[in-house]
N, CA, C and O atoms as CSV, one atom per row, in Angstrom:
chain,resi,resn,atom,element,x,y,z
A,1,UNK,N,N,91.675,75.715,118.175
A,1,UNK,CA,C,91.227,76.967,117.587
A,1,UNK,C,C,91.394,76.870,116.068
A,1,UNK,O,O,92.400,76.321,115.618
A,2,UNK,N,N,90.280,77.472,115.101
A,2,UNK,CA,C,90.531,77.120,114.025
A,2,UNK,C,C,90.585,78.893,113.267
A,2,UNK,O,O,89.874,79.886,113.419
A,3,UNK,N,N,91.789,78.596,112.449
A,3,UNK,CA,C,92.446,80.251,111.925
A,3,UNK,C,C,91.512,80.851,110.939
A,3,UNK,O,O,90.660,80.265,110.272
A,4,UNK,N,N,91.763,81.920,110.952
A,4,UNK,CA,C,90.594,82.905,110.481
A,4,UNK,C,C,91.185,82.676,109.215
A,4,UNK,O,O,92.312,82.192,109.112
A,5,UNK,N,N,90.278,83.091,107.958
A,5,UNK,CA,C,90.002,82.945,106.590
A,5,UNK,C,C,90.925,83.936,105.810
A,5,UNK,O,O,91.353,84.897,106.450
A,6,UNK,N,N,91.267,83.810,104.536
A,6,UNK,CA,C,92.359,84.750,103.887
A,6,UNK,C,C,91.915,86.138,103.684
A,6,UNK,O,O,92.635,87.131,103.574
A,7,UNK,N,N,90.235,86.052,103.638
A,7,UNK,CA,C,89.880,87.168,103.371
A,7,UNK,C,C,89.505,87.855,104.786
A,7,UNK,O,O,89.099,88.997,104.571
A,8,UNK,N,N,89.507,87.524,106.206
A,8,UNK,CA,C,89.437,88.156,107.284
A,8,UNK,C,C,90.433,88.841,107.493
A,8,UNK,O,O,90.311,89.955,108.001
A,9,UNK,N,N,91.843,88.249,107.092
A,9,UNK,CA,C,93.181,88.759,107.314
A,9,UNK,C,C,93.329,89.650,106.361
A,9,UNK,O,O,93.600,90.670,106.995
A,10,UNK,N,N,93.326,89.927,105.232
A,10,UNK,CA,C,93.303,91.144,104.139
A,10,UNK,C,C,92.402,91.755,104.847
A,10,UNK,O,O,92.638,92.954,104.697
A,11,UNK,N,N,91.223,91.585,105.749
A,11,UNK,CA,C,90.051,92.970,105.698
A,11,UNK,C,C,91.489,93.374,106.918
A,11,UNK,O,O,92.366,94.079,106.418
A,12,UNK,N,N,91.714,92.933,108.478
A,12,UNK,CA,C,92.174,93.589,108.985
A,12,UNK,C,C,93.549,94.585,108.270
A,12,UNK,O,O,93.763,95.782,108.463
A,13,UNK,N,N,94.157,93.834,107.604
A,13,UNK,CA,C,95.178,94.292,107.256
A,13,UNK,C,C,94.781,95.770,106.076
A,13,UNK,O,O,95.514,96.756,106.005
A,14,UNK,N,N,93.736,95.631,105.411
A,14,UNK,CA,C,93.002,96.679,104.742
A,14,UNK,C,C,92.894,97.721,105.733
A,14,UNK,O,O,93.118,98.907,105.491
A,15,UNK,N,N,92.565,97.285,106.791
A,15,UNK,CA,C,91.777,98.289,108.001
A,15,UNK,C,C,92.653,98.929,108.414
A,15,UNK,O,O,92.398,100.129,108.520
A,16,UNK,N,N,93.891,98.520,108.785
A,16,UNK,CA,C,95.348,99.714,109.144
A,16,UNK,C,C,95.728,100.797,108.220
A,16,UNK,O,O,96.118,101.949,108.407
A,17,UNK,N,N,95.489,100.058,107.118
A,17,UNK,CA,C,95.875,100.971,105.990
A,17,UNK,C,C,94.603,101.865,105.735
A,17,UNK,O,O,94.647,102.528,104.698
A,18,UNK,N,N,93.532,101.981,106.480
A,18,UNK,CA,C,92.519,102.857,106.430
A,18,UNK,C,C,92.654,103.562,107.659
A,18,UNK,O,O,91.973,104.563,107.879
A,19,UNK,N,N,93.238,103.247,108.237
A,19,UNK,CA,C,93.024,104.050,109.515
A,19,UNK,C,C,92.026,103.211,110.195
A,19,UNK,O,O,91.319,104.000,110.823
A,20,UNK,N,N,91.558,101.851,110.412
A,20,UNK,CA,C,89.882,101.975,111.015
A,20,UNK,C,C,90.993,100.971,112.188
A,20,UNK,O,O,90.653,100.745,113.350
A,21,UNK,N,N,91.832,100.657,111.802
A,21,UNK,CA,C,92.441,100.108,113.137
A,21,UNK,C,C,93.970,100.060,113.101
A,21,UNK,O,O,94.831,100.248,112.241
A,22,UNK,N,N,93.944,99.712,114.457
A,22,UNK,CA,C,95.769,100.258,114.812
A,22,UNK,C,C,96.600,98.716,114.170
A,22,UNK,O,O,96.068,97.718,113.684
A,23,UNK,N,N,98.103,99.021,114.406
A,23,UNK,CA,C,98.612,97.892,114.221
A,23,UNK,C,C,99.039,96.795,115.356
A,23,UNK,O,O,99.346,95.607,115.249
A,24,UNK,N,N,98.936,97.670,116.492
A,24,UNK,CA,C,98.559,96.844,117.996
A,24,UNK,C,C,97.353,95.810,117.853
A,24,UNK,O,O,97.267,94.585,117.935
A,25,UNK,N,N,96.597,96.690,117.641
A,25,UNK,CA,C,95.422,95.985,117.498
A,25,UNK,C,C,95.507,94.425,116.415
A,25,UNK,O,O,95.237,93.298,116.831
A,26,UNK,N,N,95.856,94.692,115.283
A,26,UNK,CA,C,95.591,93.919,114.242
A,26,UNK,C,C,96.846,92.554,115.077
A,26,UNK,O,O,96.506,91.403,114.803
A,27,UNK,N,N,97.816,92.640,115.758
A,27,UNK,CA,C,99.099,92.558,116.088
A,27,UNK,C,C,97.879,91.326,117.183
A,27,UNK,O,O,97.704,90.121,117.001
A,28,UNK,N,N,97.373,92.052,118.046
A,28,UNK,CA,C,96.735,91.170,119.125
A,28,UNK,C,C,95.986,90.341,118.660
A,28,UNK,O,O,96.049,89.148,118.956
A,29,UNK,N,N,95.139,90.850,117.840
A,29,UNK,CA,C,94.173,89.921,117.037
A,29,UNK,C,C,94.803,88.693,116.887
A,29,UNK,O,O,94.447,87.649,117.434
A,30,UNK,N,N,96.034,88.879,115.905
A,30,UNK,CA,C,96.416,87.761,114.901
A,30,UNK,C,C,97.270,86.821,116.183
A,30,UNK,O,O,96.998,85.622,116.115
A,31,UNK,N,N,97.945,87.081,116.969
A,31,UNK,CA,C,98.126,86.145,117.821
A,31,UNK,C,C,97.332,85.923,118.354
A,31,UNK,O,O,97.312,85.350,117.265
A,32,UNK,N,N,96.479,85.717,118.990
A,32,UNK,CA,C,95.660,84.974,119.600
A,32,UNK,C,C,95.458,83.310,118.781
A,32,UNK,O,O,94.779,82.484,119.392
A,33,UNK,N,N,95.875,83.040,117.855
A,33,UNK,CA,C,95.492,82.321,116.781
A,33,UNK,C,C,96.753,81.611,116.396
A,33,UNK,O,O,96.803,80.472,115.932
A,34,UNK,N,N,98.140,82.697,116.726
A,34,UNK,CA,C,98.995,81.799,116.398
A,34,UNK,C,C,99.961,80.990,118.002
A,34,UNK,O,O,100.726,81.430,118.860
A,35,UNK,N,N,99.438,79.861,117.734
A,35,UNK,CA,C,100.317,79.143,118.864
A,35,UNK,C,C,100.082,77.356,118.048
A,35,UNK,O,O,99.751,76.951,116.934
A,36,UNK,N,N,100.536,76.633,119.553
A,36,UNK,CA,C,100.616,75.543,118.888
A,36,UNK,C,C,99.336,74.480,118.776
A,36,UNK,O,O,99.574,73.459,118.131
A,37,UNK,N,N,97.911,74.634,119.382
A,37,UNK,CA,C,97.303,74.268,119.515
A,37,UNK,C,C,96.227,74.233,117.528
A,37,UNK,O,O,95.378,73.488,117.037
A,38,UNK,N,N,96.863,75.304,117.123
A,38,UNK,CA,C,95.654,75.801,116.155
A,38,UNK,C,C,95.925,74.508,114.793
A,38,UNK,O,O,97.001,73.981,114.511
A,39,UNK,N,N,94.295,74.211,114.003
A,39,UNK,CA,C,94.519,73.674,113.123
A,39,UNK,C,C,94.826,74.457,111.987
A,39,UNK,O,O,94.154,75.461,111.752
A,40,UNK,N,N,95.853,74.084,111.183
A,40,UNK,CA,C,95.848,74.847,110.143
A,40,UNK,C,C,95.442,74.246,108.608
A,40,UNK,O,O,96.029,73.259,108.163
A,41,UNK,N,N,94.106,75.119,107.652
A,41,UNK,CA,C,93.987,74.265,106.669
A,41,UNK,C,C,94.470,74.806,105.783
A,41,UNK,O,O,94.800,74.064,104.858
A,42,UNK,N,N,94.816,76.663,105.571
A,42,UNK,CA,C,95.153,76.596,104.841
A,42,UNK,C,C,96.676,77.685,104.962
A,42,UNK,O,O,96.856,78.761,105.533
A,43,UNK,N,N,97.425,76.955,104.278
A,43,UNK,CA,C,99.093,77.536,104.579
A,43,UNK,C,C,99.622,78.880,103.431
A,43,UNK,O,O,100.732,79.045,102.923
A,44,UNK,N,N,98.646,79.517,103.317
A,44,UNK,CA,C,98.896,80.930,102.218
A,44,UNK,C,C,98.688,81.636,103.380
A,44,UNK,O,O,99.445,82.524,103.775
A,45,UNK,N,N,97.359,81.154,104.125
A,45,UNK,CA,C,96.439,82.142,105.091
A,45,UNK,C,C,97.330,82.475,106.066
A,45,UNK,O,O,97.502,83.623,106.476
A,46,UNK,N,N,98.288,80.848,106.707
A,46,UNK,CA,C,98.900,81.050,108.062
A,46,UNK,C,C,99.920,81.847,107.399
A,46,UNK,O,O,99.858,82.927,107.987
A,47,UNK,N,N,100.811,81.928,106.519
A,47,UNK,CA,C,102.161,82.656,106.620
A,47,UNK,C,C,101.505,84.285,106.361
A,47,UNK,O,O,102.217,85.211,106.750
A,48,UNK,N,N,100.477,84.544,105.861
A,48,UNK,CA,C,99.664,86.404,106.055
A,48,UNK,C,C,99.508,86.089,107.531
A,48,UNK,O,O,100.145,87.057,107.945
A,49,UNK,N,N,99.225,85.608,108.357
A,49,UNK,CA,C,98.940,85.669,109.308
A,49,UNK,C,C,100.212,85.611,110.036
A,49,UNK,O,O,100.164,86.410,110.971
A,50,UNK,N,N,100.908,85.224,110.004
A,50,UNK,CA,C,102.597,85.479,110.545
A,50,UNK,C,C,102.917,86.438,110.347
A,50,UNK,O,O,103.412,87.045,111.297
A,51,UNK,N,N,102.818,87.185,108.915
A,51,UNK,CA,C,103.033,88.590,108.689
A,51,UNK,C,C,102.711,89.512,109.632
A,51,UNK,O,O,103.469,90.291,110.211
A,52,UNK,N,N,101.014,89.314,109.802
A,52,UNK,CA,C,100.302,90.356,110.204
A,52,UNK,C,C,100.741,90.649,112.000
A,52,UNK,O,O,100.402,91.661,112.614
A,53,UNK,N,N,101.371,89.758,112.456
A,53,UNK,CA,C,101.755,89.330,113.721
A,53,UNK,C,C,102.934,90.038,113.819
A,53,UNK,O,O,103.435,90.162,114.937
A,54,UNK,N,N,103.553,90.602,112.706
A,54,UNK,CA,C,104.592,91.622,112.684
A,54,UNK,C,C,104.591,92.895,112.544
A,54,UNK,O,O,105.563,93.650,112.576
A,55,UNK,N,N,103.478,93.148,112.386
A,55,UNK,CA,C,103.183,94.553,111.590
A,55,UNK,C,C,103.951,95.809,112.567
A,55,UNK,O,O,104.713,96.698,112.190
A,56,UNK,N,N,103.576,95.589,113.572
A,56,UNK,CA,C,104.360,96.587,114.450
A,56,UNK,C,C,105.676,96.933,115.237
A,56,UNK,O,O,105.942,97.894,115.958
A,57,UNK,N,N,106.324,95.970,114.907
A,57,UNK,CA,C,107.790,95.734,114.724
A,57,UNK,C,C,108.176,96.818,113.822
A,57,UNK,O,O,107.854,97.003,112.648
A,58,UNK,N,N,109.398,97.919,115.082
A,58,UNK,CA,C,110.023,99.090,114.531
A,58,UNK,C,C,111.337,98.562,114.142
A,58,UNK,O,O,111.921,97.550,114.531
A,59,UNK,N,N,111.682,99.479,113.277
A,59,UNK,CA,C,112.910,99.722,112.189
A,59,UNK,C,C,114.200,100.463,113.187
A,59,UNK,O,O,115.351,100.115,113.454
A,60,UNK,N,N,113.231,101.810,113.616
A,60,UNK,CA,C,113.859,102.568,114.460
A,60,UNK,C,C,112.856,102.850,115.017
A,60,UNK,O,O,111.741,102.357,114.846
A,61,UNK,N,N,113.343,104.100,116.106
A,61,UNK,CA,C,112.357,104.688,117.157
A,61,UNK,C,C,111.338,105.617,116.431
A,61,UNK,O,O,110.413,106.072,117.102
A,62,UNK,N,N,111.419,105.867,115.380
A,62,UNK,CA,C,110.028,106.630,114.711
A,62,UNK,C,C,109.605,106.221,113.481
A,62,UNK,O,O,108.685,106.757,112.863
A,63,UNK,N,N,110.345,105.147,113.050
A,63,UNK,CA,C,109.833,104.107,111.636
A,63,UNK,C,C,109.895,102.366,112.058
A,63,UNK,O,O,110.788,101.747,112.636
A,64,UNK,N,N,108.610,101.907,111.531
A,64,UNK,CA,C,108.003,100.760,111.415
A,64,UNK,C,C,109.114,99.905,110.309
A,64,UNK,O,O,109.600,100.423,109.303
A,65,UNK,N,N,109.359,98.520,110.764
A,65,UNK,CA,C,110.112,97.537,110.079
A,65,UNK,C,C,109.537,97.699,108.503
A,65,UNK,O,O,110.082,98.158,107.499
A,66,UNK,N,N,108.035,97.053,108.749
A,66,UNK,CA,C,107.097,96.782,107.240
A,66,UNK,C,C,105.999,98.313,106.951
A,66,UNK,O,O,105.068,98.533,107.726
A,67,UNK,N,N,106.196,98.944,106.146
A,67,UNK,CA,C,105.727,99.926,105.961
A,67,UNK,C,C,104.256,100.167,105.541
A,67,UNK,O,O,104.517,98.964,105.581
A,68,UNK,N,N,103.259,100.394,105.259
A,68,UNK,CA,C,102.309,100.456,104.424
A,68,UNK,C,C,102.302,99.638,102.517
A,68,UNK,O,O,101.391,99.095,101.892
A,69,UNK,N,N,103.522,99.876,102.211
A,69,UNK,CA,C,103.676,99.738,100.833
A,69,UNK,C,C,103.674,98.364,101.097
A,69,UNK,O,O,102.935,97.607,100.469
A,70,UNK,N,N,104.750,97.814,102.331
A,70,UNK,CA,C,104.689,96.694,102.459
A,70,UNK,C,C,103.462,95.601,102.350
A,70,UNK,O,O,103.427,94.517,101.769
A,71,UNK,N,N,102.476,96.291,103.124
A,71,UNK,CA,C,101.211,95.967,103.745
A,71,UNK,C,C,100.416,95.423,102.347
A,71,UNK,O,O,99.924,94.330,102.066
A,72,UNK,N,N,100.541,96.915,101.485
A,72,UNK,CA,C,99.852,96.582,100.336
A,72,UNK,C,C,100.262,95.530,99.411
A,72,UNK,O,O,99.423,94.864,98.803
A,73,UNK,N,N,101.189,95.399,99.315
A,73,UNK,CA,C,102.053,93.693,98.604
A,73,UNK,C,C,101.762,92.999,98.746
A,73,UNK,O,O,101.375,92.291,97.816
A,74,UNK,N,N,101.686,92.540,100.239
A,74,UNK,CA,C,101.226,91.091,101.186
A,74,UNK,C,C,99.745,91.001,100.354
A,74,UNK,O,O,99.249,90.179,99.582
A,75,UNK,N,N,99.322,92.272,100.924
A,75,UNK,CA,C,97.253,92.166,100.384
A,75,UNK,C,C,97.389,91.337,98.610
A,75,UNK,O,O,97.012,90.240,98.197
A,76,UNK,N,N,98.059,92.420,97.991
A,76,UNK,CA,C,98.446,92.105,96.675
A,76,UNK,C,C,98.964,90.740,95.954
A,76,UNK,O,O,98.739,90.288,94.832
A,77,UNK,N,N,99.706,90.285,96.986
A,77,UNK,CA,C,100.034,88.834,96.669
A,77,UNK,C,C,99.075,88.042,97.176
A,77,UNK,O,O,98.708,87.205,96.351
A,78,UNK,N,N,98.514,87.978,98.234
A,78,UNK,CA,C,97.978,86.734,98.985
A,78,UNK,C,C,96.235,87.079,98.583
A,78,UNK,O,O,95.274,86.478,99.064
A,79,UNK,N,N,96.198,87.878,97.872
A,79,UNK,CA,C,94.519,87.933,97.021
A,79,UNK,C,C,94.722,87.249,96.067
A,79,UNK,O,O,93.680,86.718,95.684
A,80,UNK,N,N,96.150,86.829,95.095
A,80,UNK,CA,C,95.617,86.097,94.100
A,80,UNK,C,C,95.597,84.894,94.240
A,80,UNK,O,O,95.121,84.177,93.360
């Protein structure tokens, strides 16, 4: 399987932070992709993509580990 592009992973990760999708969702997506079979070419993309594989990982029972602000950083760093 070959891993989705830096800018596929910023759109999903854009997309939570819009509301246009959940973090389950973005969560299922991005594993599907991470195991041991996948080639990886480029290693900025895979560690956003490790991220994004976390997104829904709680803190507590009514707060999320990585927050939105978080979200926006990752986008923020891994665009330049």
């Amino acid at each position: 399987m070959i891993q989705p592009k830096m800018q596929t992973i910023i759109e999903k990760l854009t997309g939570v932070l819009n509301g246009e999708i959940s973090r389950d969702d973005v969560v299922n997506w991005s594993l599907q992709f991470i195991d041991d079979d996948m080639r990886i070419d480029d290693f900025k993309a895979w560690e956003l993509l490790k991220l994004a594989g976390s997104i829904d990982l709680y803190e507590s029972p009514n707060s999320y580990l990585y927050t939105d602000e978080d979200i926006r950083n990752w986008i923020s760093e891994y665009s330049n």
